[in-house]
C-alpha positions as CSV (number, residue, x, y, z in Angstrom):
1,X,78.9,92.6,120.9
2,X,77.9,95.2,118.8
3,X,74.9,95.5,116.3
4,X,75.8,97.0,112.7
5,X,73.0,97.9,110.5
6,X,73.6,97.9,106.6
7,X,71.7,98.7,103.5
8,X,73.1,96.1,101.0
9,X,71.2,95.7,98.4
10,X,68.9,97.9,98.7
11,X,67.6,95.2,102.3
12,X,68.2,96.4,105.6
13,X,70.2,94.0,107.7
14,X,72.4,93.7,111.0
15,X,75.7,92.0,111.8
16,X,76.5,91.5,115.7
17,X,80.4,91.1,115.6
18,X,82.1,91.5,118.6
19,X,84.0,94.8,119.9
20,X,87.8,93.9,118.6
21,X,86.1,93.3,114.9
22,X,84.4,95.9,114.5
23,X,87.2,98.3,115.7
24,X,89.4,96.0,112.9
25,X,86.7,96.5,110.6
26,X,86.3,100.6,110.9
27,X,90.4,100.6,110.7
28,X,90.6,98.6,107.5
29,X,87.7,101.2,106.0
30,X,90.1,104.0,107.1
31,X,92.8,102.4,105.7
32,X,91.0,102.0,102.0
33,X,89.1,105.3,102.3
34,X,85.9,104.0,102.6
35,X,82.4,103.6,104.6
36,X,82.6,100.5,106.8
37,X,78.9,100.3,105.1
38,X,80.5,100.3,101.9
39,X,83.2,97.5,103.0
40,X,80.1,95.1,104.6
41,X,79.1,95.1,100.8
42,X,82.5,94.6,99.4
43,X,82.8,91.4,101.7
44,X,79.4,90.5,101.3
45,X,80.1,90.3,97.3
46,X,82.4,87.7,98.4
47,X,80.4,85.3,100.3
48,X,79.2,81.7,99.7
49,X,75.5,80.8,99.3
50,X,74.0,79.9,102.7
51,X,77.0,81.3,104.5
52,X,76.5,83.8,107.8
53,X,77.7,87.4,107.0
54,X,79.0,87.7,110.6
55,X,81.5,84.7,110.0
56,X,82.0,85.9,106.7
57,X,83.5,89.6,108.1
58,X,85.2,87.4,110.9
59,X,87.1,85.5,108.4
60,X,87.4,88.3,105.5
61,X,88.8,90.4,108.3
62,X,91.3,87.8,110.1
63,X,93.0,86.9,106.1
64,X,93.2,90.9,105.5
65,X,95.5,90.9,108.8
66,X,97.5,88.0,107.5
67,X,98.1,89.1,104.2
């Protein structure tokens, strides 16, 4: 597991995700020419109410590799 702190914003916070997502997650950035802080805030934009970010990125991450 692995600890990311993100401004988003303008409130500190921290995502654990494990290794292999986070790796996924610094690829897709890559791939779209963008921070991975900057992607934590694009998925973040998508989330539910009451829903965990971690899960969130899980999930956002999992239907970008489907697509």
């Amino acid at each position: 597991m692995k600890k990311i702190s993100v401004s988003l914003s303008g409130h500190q916070t921290s995502v654990s995700l494990e290794d292999e997502f986070v790796i996924a997650l610094r690829e897709i950035a890559k791939r779209r020419q963008m921070s991975v802080a900057a992607l934590i805030a694009e998925i973040d934009d998508t989330r539910k109410l009451g829903d965990n970010l971690s899960s969130t990125i899980r999930v956002w991450i999992l239907n970008y590799f489907r697509q």
